[in-house]
C-alpha positions as CSV (number, residue, x, y, z in Angstrom):
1,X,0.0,0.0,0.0
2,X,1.5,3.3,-1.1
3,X,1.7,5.8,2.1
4,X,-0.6,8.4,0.6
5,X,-3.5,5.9,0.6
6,X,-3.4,5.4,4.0
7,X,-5.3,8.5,4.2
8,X,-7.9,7.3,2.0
9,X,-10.7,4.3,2.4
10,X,-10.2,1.6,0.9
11,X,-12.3,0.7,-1.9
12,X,-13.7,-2.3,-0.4
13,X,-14.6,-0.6,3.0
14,X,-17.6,-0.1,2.2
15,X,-17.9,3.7,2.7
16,X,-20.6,6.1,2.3
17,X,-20.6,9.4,1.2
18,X,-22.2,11.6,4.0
19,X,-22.2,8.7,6.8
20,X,-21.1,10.4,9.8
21,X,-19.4,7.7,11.6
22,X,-19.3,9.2,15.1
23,X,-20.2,6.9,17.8
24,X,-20.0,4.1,15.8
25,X,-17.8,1.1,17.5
26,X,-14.0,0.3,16.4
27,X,-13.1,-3.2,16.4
28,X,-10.1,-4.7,15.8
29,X,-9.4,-8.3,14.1
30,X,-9.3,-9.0,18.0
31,X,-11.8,-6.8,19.6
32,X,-13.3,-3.8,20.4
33,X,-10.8,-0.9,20.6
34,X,-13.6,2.4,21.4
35,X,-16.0,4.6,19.3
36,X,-15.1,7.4,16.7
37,X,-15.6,10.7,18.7
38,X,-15.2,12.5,15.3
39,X,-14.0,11.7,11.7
40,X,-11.1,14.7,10.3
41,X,-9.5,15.0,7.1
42,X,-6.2,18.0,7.9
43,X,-3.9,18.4,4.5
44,X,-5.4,15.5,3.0
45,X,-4.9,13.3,5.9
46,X,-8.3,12.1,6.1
47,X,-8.4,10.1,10.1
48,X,-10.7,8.9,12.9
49,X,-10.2,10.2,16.9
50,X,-10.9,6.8,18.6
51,X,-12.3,7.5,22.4
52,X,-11.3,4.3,23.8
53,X,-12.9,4.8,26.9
54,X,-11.0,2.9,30.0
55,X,-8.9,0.7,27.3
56,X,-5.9,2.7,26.8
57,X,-6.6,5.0,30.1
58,X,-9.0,6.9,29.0
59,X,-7.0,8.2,26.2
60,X,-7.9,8.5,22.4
61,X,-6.2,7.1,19.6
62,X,-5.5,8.2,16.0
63,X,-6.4,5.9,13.4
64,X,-5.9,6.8,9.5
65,X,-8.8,5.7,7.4
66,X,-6.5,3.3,5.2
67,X,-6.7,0.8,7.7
68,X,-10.7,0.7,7.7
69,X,-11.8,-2.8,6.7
70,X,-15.2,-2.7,6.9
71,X,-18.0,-0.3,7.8
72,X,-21.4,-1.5,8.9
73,X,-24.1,1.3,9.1
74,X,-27.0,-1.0,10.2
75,X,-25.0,-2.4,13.3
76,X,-22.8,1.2,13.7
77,X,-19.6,-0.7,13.3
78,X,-16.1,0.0,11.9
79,X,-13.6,-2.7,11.3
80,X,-10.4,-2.1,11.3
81,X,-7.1,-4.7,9.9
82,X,-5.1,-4.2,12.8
83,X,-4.4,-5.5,16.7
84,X,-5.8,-3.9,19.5
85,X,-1.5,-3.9,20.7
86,X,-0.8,-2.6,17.1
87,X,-3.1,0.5,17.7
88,X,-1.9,1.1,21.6
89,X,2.0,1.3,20.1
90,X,1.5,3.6,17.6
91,X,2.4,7.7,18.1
92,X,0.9,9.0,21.0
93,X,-2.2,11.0,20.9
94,X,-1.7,13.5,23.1
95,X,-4.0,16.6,22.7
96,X,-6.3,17.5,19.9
97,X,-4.1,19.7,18.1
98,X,-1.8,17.1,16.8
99,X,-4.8,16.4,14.4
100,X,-3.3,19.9,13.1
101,X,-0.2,19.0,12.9
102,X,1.8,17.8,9.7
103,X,4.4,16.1,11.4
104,X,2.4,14.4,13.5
105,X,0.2,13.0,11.4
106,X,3.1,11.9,9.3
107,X,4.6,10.0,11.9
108,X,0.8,7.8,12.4
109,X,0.6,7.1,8.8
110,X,4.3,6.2,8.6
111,X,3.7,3.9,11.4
112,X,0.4,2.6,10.2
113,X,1.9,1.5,6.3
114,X,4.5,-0.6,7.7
115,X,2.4,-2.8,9.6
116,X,2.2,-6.4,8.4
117,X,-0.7,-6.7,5.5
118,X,-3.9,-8.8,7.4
119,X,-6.3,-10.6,5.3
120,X,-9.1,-8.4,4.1
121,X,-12.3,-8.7,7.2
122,X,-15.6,-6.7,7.0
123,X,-17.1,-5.1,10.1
């Protein structure tokens, strides 16, 4: 996967145009991560802010749209083709500015592209 599509949903995600996302549950190929507090797309750098409630202390996490697997409207679900470990090492998402920041953001899809290819799941 080239880096610059890691900003962008997959084809066979199963997006729609105008589906807000927010509240919807994140899952992992090996469970629940949070919900999307809100959907952001800075420089091209299209993302979701993951509140993962108690799972990761209370903190959110970044998660590029590239990795999105699957969305299911009906049951408000998002798949995504990583670990629930994978997503708790990657860059630290500190405060809500770094969704404003180029570096930043950078770093997370740099970090995201060189995980391991997983075979393809839907939500």
């Amino acid at each position: 996967m080239a880096i610059d599509r890691i900003w962008s949903y997959p084809p066979q995600a199963g997006r729609v145009e105008g589906l807000d996302l927010t509240g919807f549950t994140v899952v992992a190929y090996d469970g629940t991560i949070g919900h999307v507090d809100r959907e952001a797309d800075h420089f091209g750098m299209r993302h979701l802010v993951v509140d993962t409630g108690v799972w990761v202390f209370g903190k959110s996490v970044l998660i590029p749209v590239g990795v999105v697997t699957g969305i299911e409207p009906g049951e408000r679900r998002v798949a995504v083709g990583c670990s629930r470990g994978e997503i708790k090492a990657a860059p630290r998402f500190r405060i809500d500015s770094e969704t404003m920041d180029p570096e930043y953001l950078r770093r997370v899809g740099d970090y995201y592209h060189r995980l391991p290819p997983r075979e393809t799941t839907t939500a």
